[in-house]
N, CA and C atoms as a LAMMPS dump frame, in Angstrom:
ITEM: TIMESTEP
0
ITEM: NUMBER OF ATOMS
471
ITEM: BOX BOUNDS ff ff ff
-5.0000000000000000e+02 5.0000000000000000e+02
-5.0000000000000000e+02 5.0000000000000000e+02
-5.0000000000000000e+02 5.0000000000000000e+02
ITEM: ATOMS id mol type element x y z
1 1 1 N 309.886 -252.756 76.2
2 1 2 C 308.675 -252.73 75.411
3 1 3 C 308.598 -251.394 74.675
4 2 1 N 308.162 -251.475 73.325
5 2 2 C 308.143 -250.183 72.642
6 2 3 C 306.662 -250.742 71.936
7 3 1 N 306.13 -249.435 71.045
8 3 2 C 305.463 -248.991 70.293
9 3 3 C 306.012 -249.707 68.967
10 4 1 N 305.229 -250.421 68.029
11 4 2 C 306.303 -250.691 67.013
12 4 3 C 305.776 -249.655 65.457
13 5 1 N 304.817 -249.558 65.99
14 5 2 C 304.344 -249.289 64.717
15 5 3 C 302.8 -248.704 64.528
16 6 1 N 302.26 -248.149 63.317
17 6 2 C 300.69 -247.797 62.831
18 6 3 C 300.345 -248.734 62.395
19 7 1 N 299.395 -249.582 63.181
20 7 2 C 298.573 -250.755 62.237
21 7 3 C 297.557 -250.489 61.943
22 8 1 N 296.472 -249.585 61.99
23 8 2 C 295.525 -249.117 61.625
24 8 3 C 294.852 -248.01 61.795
25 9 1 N 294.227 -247.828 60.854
26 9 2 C 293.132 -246.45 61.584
27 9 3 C 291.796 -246.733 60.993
28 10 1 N 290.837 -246.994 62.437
29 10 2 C 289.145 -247.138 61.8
30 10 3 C 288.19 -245.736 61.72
31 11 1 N 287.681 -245.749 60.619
32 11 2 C 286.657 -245.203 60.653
33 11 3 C 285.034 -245.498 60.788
34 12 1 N 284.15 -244.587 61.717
35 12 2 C 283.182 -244.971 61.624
36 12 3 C 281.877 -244.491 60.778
37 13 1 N 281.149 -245.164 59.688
38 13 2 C 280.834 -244.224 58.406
39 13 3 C 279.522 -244.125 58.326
40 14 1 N 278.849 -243.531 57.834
41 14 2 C 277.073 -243.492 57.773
42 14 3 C 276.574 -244.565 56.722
43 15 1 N 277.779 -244.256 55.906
44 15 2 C 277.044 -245.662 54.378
45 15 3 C 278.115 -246.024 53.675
46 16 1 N 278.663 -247.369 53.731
47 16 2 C 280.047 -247.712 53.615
48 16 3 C 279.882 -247.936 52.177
49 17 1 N 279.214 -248.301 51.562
50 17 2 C 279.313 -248.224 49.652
51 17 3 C 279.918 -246.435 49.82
52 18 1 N 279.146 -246.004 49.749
53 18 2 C 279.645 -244.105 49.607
54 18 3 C 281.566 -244.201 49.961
55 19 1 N 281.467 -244.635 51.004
56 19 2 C 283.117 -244.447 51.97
57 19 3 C 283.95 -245.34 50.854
58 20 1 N 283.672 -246.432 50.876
59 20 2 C 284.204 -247.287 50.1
60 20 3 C 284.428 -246.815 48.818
61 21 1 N 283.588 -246.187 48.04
62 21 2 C 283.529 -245.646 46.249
63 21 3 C 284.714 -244.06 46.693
64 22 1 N 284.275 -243.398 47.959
65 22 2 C 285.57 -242.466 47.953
66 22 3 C 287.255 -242.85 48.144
67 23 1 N 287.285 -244.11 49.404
68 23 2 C 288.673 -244.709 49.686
69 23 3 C 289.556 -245.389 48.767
70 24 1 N 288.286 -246.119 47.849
71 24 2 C 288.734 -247.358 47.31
72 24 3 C 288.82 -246.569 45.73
73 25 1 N 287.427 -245.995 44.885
74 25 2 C 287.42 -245.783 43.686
75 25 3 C 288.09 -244.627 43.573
76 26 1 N 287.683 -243.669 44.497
77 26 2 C 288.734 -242.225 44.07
78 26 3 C 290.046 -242.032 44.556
79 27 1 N 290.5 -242.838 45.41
80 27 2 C 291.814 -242.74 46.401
81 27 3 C 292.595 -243.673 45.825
82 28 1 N 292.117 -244.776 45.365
83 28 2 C 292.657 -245.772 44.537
84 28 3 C 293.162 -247.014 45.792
85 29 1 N 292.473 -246.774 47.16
86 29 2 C 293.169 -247.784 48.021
87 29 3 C 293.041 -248.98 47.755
88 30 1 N 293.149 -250.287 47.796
89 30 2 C 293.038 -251.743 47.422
90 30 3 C 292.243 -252.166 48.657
91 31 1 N 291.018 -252.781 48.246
92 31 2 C 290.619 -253.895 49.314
93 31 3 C 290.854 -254.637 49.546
94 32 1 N 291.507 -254.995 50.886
95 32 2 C 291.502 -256.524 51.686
96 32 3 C 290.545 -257.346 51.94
97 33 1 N 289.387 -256.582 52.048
98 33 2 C 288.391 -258.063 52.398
99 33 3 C 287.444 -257.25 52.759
100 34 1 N 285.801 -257.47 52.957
101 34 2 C 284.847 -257.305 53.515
102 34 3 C 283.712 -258.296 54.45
103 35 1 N 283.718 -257.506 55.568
104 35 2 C 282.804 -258.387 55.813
105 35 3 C 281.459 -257.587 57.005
106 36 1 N 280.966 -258.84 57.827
107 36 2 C 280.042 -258.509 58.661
108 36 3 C 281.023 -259.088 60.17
109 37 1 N 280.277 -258.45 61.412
110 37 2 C 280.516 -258.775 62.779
111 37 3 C 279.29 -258.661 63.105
112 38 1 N 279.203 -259.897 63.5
113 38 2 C 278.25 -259.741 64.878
114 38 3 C 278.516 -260.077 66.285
115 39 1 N 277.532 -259.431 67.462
116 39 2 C 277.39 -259.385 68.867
117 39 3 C 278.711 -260.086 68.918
118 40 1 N 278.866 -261.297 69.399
119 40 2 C 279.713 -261.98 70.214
120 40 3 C 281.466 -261.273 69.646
121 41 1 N 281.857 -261.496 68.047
122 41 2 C 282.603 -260.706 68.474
123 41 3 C 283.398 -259.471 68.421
124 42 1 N 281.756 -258.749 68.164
125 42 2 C 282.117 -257.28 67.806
126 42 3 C 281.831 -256.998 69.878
127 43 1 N 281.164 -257.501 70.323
128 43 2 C 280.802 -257.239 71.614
129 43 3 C 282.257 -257.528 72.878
130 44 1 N 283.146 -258.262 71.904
131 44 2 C 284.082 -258.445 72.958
132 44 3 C 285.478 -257.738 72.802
133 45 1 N 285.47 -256.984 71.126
134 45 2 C 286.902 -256.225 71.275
135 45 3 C 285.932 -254.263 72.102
136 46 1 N 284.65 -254.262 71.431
137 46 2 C 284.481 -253.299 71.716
138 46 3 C 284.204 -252.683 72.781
139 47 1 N 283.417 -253.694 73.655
140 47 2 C 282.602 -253.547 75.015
141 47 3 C 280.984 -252.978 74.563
142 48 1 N 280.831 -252.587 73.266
143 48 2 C 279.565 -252.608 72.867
144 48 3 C 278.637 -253.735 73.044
145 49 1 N 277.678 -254.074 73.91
146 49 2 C 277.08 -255.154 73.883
147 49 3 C 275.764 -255.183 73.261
148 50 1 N 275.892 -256.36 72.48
149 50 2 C 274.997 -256.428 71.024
150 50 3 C 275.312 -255.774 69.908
151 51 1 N 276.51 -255.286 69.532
152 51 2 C 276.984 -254.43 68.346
153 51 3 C 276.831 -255.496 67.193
154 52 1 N 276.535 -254.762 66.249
155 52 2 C 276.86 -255.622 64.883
156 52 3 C 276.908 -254.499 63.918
157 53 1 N 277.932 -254.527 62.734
158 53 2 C 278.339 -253.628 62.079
159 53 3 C 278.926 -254.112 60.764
160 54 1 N 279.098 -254.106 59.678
161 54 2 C 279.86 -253.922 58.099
162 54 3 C 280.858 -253.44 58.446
163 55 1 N 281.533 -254.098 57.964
164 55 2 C 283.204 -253.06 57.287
165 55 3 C 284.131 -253.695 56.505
166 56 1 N 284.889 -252.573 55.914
167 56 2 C 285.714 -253.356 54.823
168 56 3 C 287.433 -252.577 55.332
169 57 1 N 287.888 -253.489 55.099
170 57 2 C 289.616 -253.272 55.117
171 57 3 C 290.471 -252.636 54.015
172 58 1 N 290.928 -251.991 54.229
173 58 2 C 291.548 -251.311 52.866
174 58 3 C 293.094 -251.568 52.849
175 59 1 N 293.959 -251.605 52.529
176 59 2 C 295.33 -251.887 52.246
177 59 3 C 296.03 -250.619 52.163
178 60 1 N 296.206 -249.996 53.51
179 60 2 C 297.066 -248.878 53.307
180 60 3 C 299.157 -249.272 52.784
181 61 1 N 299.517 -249.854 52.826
182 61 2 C 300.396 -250.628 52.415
183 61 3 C 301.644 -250.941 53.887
184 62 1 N 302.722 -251.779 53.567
185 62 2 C 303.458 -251.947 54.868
186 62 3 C 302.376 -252.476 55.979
187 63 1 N 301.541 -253.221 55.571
188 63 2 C 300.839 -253.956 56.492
189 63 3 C 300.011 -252.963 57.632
190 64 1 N 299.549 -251.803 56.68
191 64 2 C 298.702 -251.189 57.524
192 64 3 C 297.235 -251.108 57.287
193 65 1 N 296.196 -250.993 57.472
194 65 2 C 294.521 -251.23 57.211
195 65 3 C 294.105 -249.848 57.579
196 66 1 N 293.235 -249.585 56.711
197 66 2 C 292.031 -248.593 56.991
198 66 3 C 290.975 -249.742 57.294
199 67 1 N 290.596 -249.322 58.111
200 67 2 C 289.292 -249.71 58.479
201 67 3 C 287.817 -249.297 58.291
202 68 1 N 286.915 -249.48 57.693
203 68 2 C 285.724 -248.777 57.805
204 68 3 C 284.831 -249.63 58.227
205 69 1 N 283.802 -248.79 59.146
206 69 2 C 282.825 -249.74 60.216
207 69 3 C 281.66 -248.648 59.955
208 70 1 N 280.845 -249.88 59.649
209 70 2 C 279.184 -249.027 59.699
210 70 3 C 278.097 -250.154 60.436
211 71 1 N 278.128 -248.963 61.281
212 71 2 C 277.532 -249.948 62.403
213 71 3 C 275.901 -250.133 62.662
214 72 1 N 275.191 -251.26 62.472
215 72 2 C 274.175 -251.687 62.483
216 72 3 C 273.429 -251.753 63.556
217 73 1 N 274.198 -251.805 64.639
218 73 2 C 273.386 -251.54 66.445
219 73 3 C 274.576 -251.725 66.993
220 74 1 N 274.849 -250.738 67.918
221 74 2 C 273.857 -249.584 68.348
222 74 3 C 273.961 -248.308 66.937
223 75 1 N 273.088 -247.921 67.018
224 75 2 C 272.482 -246.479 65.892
225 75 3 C 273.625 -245.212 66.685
226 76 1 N 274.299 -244.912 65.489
227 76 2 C 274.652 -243.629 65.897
228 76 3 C 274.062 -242.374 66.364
229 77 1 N 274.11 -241.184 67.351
230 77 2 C 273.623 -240.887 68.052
231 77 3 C 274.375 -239.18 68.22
232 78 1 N 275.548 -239.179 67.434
233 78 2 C 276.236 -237.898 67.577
234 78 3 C 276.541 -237.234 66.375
235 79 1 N 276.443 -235.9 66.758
236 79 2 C 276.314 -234.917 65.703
237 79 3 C 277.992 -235.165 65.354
238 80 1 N 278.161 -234.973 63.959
239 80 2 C 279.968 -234.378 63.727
240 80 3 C 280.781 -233.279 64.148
241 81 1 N 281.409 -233.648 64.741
242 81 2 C 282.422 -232.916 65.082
243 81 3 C 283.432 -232.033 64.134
244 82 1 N 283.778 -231.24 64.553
245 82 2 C 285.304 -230.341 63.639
246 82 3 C 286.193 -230.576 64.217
247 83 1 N 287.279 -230.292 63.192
248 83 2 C 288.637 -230.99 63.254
249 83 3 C 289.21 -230.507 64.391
250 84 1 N 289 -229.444 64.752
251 84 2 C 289.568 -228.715 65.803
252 84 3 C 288.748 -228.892 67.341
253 85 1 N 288.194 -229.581 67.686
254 85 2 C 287.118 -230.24 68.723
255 85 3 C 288.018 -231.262 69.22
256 86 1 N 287.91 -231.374 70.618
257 86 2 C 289.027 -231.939 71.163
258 86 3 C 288.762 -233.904 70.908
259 87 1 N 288.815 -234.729 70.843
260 87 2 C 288.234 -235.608 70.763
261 87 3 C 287.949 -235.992 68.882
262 88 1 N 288.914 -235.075 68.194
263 88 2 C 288.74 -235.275 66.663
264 88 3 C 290.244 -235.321 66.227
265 89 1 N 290.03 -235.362 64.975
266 89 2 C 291.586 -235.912 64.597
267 89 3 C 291.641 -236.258 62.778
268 90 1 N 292.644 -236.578 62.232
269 90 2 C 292.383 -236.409 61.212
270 90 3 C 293.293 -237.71 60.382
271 91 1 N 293.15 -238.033 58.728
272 91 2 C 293.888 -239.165 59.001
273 91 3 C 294.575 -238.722 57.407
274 92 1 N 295.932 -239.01 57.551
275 92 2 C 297.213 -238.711 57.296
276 92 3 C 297.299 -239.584 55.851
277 93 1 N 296.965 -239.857 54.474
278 93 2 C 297.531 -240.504 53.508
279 93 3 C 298.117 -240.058 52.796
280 94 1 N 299.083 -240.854 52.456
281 94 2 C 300.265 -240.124 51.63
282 94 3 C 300.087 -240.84 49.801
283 95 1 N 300.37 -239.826 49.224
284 95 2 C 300.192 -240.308 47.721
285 95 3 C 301.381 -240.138 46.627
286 96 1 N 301.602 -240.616 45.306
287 96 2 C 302.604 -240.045 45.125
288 96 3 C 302.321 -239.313 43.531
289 97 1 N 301.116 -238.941 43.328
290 97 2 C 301.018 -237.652 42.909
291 97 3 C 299.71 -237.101 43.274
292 98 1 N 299.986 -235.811 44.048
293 98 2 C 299.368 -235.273 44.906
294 98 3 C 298.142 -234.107 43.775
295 99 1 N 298.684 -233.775 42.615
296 99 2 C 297.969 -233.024 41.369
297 99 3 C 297.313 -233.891 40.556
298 100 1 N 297.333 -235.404 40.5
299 100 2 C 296.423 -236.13 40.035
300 100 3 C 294.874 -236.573 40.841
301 101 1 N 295.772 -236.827 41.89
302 101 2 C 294.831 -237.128 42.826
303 101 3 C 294.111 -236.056 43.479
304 102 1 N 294.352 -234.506 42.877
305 102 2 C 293.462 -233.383 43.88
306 102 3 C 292.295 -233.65 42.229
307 103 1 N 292.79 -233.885 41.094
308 103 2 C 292.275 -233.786 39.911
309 103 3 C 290.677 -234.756 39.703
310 104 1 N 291.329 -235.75 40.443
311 104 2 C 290.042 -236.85 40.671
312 104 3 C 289.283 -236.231 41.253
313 105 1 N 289.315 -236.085 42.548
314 105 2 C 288.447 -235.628 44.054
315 105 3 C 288.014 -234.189 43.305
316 106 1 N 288.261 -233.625 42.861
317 106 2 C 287.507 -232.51 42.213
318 106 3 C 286.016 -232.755 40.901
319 107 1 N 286.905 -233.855 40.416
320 107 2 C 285.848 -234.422 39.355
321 107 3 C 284.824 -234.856 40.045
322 108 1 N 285.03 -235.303 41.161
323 108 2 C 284.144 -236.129 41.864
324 108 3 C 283.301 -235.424 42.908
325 109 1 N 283.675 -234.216 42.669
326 109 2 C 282.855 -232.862 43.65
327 109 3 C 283.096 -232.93 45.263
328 110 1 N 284.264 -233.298 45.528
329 110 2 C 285.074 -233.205 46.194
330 110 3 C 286.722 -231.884 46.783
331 111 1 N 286.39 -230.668 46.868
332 111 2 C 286.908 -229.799 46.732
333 111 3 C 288.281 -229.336 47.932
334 112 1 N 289.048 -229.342 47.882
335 112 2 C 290.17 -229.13 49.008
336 112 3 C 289.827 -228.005 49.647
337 113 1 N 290.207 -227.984 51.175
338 113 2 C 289.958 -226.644 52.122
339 113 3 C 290.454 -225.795 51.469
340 114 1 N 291.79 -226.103 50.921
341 114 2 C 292.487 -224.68 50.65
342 114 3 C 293.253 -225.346 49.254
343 115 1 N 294.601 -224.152 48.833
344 115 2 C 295.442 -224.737 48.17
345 115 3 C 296.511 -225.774 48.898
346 116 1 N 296.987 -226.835 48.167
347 116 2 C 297.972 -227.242 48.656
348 116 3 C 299.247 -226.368 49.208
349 117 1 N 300.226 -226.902 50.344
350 117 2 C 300.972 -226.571 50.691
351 117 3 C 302.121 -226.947 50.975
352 118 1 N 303.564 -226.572 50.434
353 118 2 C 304.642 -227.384 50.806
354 118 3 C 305.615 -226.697 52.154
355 119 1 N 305.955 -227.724 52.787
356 119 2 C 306.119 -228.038 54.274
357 119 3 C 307.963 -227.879 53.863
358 120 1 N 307.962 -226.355 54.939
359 120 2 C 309.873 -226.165 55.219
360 120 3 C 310.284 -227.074 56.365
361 121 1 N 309.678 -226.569 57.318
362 121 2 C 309.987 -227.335 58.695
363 121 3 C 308.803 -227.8 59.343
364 122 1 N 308.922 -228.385 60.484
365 122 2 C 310.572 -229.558 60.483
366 122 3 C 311.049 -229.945 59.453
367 123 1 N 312.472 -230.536 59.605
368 123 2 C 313.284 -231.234 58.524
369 123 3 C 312.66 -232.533 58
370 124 1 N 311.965 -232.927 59.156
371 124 2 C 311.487 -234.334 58.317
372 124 3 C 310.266 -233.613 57.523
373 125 1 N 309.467 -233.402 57.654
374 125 2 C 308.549 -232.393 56.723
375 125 3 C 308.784 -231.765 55.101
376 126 1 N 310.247 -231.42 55.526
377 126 2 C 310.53 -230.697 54.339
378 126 3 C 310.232 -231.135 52.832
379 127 1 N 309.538 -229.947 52.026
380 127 2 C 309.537 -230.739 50.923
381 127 3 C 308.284 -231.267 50.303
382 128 1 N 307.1 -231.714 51.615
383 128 2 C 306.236 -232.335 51.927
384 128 3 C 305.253 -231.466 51.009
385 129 1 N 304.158 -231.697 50.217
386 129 2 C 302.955 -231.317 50.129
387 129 3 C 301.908 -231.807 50.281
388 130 1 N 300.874 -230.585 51.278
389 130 2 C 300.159 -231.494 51.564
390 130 3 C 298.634 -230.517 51.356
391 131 1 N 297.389 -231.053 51.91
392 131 2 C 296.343 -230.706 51.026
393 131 3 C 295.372 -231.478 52.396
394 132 1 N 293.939 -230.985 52.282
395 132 2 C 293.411 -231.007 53.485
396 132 3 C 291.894 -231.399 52.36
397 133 1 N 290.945 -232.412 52.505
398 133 2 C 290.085 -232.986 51.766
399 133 3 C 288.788 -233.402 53.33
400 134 1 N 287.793 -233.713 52.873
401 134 2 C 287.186 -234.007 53.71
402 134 3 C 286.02 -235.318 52.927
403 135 1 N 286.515 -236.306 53.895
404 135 2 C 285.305 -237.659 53.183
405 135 3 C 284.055 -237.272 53.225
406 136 1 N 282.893 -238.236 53.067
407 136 2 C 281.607 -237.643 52.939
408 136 3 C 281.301 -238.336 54.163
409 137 1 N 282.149 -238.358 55.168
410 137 2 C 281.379 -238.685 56.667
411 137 3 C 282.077 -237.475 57.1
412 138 1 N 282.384 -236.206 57.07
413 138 2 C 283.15 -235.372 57.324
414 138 3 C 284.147 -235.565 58.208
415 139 1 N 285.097 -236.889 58.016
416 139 2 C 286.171 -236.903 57.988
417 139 3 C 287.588 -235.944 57.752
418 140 1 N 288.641 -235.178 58.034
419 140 2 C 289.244 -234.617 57.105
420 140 3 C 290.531 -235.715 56.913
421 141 1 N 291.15 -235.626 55.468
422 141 2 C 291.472 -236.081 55.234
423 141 3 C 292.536 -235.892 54.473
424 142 1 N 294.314 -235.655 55.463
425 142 2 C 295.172 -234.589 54.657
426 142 3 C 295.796 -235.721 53.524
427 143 1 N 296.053 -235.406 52.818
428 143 2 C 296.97 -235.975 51.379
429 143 3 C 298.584 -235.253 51.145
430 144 1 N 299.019 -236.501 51.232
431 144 2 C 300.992 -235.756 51.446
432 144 3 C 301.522 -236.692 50.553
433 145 1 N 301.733 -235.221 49.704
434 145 2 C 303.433 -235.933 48.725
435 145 3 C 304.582 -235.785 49.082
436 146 1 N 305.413 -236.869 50.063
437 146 2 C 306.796 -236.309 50.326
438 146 3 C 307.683 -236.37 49.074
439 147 1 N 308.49 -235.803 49.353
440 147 2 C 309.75 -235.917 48.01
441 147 3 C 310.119 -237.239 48.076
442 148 1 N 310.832 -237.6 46.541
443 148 2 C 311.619 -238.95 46.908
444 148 3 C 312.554 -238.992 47.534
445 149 1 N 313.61 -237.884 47.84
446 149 2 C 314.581 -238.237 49.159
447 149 3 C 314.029 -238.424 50.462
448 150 1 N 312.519 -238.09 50.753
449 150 2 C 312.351 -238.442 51.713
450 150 3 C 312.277 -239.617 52.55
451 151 1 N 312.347 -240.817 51.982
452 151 2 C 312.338 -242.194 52.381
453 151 3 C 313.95 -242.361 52.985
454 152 1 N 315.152 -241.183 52.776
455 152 2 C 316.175 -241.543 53.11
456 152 3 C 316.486 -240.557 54.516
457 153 1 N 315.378 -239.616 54.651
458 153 2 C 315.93 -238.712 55.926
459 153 3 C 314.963 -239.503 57.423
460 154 1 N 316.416 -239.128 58.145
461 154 2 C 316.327 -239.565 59.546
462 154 3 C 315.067 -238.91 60.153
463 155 1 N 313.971 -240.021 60.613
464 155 2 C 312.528 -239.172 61.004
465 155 3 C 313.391 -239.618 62.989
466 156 1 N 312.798 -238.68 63.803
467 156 2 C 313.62 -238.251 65.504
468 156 3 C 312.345 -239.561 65.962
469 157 1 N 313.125 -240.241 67.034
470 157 2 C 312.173 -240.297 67.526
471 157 3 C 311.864 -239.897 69.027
């Protein structure tokens, strides 16, 4: 038995039009579908009992989904966390131009932590630029342009 793969990553958002107009209109991700859950069977993947929540699917590509969930009951209840707080984490999209896309998110008053940065090591890294953004659920949210040889170097596992 192995691990095969990233099939998703959910987020949980305060106001999914907002999340959605950043993922979808400024990121350029494609929607899969939207919809609603209720209780029965948002209550049985989550163990939330009585949950009901919105969310929409995004098409990270290679059959992977963003997820976004805005949840209708139970009411969120916790302050945000920083990236560096144990129990936080950050989510990884890769683009393939990384100066167009800092160009948008700026228009859009959206400003990067820092300057971008290109990545020596590791070897699979190399090459890499990448850039640190934060959604308006204070999400962070790094953005990586690998090179085009990178689709041909051996990633360890």
């Amino acid at each position: 038995m192995r691990t095969l793969g990233l099939d998703h990553v959910s987020l949980t958002v305060a106001d999914l039009d907002r999340s959605v107009a950043f993922y979808h209109d400024l990121l350029g991700i494609p929607i899969l579908g939207r919809g609603e859950e209720t209780a029965s069977g948002a209550s049985s993947i989550s163990g939330l009992k009585g949950a009901h929540f919105l969310f929409v699917d995004l098409d990270l590509g290679s059959g992977q989904i963003l997820e976004l969930l805005h949840y209708l009951r139970p009411k969120s209840t916790r302050r945000s966390r920083r990236e560096y707080d144990r129990g936080s984490g950050h989510v990884g999209l890769r683009v393939d131009d990384l100066k167009a896309v800092l160009s948008r998110a700026r228009r859009a008053g959206f400003e990067p932590r820092a300057d971008p940065v290109e990545l020596e090591d590791p070897a699979w890294w190399r090459g890499a630029i990448c850039v640190y953004l934060v959604d308006p659920d204070g999400v962070t949210v790094e953005l990586v342009q690998r090179p085009e040889s990178a689709t041909d170097r051996v990633v360890p596992h």
